[in-house]
Chimera marker file (.cmm) of the C-alpha trace (Angstrom):
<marker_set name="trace">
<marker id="1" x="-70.575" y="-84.597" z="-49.440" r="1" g="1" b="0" radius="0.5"/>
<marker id="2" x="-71.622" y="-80.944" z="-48.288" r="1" g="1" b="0" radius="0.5"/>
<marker id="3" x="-69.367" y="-79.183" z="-45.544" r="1" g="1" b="0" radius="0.5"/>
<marker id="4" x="-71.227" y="-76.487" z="-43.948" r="1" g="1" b="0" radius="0.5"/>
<marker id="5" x="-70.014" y="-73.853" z="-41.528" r="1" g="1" b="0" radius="0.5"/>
<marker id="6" x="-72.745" y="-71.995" z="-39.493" r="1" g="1" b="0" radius="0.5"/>
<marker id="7" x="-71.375" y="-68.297" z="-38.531" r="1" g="1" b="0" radius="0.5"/>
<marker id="8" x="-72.838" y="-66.860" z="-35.638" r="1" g="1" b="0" radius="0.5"/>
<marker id="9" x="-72.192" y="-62.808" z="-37.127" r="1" g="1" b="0" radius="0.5"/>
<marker id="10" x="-75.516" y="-62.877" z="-37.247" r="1" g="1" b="0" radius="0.5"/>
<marker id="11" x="-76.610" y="-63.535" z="-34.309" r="1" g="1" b="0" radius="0.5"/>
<marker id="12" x="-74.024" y="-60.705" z="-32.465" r="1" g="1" b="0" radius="0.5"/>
<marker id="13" x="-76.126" y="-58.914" z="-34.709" r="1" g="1" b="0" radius="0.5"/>
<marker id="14" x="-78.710" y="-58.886" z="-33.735" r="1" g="1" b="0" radius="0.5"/>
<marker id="15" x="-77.737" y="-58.931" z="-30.254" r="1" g="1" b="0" radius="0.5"/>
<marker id="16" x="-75.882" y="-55.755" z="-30.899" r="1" g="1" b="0" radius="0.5"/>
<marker id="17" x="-79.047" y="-53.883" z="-32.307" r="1" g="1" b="0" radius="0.5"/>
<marker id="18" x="-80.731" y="-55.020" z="-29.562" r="1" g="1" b="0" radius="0.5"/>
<marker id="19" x="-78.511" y="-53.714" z="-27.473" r="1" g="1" b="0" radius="0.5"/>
<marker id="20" x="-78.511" y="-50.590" z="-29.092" r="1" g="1" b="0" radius="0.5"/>
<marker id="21" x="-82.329" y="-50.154" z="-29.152" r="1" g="1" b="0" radius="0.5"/>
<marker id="22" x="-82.492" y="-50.330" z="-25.287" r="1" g="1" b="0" radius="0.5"/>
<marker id="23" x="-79.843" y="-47.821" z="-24.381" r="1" g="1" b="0" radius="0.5"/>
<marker id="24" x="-81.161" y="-45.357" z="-26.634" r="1" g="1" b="0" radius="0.5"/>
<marker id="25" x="-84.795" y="-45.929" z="-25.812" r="1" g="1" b="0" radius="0.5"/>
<marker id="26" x="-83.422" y="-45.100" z="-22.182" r="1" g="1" b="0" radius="0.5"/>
<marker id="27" x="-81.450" y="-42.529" z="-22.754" r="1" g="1" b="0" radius="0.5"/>
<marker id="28" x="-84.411" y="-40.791" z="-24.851" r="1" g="1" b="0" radius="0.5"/>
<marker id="29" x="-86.680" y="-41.407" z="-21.271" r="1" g="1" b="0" radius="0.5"/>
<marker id="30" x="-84.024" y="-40.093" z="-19.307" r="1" g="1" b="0" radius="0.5"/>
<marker id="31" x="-83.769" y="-36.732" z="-21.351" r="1" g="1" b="0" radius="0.5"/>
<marker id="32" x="-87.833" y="-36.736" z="-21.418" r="1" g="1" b="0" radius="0.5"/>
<marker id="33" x="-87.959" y="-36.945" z="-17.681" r="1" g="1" b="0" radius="0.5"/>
<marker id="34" x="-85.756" y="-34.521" z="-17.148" r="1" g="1" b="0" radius="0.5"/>
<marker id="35" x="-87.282" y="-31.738" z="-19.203" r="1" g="1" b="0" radius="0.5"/>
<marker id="36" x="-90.285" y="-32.395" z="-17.737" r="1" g="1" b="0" radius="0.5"/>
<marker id="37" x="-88.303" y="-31.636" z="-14.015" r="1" g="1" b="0" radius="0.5"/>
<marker id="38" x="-87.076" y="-28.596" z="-15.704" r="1" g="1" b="0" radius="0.5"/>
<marker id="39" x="-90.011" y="-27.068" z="-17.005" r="1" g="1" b="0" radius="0.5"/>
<marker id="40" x="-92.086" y="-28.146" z="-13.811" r="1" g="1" b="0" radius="0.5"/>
<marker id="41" x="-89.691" y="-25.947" z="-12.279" r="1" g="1" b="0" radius="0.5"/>
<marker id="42" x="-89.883" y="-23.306" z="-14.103" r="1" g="1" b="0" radius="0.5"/>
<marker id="43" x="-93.944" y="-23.054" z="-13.888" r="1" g="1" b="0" radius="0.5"/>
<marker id="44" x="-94.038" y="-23.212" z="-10.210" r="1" g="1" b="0" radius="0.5"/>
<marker id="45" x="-91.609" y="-20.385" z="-10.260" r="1" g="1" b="0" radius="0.5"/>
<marker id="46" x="-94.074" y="-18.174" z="-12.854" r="1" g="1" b="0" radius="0.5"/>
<marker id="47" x="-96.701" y="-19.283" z="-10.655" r="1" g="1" b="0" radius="0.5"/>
<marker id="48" x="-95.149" y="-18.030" z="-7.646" r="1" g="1" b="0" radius="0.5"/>
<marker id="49" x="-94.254" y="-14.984" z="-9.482" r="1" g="1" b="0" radius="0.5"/>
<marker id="50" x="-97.557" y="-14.131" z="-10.940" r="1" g="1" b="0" radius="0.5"/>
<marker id="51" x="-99.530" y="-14.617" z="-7.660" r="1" g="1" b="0" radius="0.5"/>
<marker id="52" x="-97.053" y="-12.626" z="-5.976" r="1" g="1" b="0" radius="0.5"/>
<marker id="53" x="-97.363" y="-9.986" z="-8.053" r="1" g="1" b="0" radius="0.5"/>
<marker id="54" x="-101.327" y="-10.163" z="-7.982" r="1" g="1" b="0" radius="0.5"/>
<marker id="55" x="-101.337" y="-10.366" z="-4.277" r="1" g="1" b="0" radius="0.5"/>
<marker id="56" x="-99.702" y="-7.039" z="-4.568" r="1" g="1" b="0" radius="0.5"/>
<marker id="57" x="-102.315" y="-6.023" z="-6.320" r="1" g="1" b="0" radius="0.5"/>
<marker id="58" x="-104.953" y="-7.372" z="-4.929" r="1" g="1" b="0" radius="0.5"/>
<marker id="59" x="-105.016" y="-8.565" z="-1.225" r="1" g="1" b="0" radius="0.5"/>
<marker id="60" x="-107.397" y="-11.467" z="-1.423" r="1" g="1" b="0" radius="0.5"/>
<marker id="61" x="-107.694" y="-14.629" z="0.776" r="1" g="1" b="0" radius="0.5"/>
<marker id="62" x="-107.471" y="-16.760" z="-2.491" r="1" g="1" b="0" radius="0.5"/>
<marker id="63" x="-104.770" y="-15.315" z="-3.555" r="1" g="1" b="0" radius="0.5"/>
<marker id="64" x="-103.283" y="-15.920" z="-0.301" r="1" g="1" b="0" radius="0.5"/>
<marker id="65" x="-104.425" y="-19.773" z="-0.332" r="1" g="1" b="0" radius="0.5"/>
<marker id="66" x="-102.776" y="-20.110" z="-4.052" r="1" g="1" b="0" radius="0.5"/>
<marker id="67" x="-99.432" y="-19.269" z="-2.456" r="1" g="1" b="0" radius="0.5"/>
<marker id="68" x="-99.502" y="-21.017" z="0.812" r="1" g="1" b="0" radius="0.5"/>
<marker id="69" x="-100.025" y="-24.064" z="-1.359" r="1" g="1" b="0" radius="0.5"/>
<marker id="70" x="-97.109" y="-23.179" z="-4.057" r="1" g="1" b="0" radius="0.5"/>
<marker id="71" x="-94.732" y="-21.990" z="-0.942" r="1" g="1" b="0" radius="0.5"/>
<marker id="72" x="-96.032" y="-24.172" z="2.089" r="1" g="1" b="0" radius="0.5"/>
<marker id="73" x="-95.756" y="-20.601" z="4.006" r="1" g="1" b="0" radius="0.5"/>
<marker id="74" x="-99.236" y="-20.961" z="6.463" r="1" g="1" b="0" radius="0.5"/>
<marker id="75" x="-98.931" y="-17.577" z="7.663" r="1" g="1" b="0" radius="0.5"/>
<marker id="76" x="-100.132" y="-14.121" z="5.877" r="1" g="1" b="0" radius="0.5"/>
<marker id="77" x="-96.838" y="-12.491" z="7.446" r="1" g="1" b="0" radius="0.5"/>
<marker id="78" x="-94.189" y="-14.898" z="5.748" r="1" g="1" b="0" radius="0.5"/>
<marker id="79" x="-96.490" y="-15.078" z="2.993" r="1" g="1" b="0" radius="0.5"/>
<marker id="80" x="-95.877" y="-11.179" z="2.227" r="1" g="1" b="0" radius="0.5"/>
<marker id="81" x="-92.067" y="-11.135" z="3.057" r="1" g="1" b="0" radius="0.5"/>
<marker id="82" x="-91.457" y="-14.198" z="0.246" r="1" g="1" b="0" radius="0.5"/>
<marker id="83" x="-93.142" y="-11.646" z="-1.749" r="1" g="1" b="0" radius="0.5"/>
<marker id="84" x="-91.081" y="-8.627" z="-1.462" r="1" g="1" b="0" radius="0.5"/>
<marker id="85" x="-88.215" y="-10.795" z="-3.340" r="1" g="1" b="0" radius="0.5"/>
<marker id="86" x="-90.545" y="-11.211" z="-6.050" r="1" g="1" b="0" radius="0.5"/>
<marker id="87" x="-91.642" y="-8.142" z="-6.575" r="1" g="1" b="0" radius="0.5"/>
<marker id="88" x="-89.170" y="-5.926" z="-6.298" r="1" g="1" b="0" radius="0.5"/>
<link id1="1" id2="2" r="1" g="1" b="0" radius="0.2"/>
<link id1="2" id2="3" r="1" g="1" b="0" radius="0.2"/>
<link id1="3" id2="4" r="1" g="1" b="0" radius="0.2"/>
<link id1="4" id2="5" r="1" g="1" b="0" radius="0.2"/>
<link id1="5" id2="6" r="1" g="1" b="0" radius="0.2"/>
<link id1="6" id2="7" r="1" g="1" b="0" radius="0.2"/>
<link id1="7" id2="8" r="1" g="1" b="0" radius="0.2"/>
<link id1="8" id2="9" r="1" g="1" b="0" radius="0.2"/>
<link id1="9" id2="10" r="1" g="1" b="0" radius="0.2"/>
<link id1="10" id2="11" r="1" g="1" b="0" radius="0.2"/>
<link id1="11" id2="12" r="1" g="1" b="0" radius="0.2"/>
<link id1="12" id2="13" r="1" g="1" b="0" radius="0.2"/>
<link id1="13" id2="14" r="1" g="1" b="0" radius="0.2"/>
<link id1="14" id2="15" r="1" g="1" b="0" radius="0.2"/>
<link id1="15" id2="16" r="1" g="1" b="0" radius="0.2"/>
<link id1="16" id2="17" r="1" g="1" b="0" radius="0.2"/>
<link id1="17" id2="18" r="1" g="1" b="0" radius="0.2"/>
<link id1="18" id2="19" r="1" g="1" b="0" radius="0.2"/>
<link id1="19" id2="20" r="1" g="1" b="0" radius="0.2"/>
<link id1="20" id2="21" r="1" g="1" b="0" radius="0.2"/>
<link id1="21" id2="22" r="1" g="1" b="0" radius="0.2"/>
<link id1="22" id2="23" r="1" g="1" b="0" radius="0.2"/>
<link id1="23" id2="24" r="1" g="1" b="0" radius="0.2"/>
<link id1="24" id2="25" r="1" g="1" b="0" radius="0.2"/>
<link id1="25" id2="26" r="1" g="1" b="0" radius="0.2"/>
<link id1="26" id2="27" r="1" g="1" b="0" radius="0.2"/>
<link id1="27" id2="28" r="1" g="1" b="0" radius="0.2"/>
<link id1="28" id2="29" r="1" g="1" b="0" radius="0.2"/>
<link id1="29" id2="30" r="1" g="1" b="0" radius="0.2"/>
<link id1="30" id2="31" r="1" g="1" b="0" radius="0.2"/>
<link id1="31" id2="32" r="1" g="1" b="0" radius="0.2"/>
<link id1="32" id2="33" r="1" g="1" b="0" radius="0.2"/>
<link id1="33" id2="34" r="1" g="1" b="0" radius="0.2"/>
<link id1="34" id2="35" r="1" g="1" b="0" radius="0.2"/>
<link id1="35" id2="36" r="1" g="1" b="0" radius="0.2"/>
<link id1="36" id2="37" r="1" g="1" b="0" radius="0.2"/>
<link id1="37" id2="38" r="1" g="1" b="0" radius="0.2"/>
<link id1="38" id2="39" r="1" g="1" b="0" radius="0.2"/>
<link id1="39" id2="40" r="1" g="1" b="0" radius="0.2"/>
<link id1="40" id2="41" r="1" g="1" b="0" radius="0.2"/>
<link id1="41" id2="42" r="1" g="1" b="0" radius="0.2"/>
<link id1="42" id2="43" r="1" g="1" b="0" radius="0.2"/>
<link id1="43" id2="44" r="1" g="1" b="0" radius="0.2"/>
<link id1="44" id2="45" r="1" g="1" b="0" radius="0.2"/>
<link id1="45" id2="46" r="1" g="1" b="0" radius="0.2"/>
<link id1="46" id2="47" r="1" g="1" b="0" radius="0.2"/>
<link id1="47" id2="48" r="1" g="1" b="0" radius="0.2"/>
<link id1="48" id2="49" r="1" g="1" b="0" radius="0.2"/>
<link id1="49" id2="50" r="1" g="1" b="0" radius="0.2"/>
<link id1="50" id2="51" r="1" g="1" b="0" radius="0.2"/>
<link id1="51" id2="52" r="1" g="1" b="0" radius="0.2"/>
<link id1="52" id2="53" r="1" g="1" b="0" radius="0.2"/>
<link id1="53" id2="54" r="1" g="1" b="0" radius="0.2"/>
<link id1="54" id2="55" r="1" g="1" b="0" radius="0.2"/>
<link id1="55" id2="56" r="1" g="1" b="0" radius="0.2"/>
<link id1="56" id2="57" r="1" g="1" b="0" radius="0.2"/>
<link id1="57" id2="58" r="1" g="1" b="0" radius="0.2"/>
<link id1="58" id2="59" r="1" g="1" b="0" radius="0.2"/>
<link id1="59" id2="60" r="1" g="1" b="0" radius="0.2"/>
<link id1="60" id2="61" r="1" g="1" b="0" radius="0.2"/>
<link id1="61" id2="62" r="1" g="1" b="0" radius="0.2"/>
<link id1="62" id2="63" r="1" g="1" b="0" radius="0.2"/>
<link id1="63" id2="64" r="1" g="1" b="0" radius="0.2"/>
<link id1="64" id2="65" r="1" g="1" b="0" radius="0.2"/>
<link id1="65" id2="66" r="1" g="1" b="0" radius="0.2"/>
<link id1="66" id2="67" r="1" g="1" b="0" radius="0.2"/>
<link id1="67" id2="68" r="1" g="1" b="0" radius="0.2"/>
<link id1="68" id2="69" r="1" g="1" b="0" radius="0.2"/>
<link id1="69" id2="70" r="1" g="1" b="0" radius="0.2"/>
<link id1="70" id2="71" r="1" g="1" b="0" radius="0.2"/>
<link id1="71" id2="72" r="1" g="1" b="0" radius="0.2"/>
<link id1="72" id2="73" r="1" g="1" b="0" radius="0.2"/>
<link id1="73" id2="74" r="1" g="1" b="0" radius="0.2"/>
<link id1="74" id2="75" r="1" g="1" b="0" radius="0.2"/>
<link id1="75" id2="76" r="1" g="1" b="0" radius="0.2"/>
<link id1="76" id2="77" r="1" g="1" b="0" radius="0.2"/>
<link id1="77" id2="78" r="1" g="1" b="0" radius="0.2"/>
<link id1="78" id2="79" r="1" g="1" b="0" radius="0.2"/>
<link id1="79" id2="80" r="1" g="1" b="0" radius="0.2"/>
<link id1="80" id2="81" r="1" g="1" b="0" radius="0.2"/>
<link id1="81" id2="82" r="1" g="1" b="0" radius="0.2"/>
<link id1="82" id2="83" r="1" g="1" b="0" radius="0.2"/>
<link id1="83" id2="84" r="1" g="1" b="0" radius="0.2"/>
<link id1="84" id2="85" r="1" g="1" b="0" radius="0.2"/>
<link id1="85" id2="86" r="1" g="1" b="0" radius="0.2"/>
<link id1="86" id2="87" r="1" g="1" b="0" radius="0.2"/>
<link id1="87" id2="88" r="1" g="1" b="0" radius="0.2"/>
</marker_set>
């Protein structure tokens, strides 16, 4: 006559890699998404520093358009006095 045991270590195992798998596959998303925050960031504010700088240089109404749209400033007068911080 046999006597057999069945152990369930395997199982938790498993479970545990599992486990394991998932929080670091979301963990590695989370740090992914926020780099990508961070260096969106940081390009908008080259952007706005390289157009300001070019506006300075050369008063265009394109250059004008490219910073309305990166500072949602309509006017030409607000436009100019974000740009003096810039600048400087």
């Amino acid at each position: 006559m046999k006597f057999e045991l069945k152990t369930e270590n395997k199982n938790y195992l498993e479970k545990f890699s599992l486990a394991l798998r998932t929080i670091s596959a979301l963990v590695l998303i989370i740090i992914l998404c926020d780099a990508s925050f961070k260096l969106r960031i940081i390009s908008r504010h080259y952007l706005i520093d390289y157009n300001c700088k070019l506006l300075s240089v050369e008063k265009t109404k394109s250059n004008f358009k490219k910073l309305a749209r990166l500072s949602n400033l309509k006017s030409k007068q607000r436009i100019w006095e974000f740009c003096k911080e810039f600048v400087k």
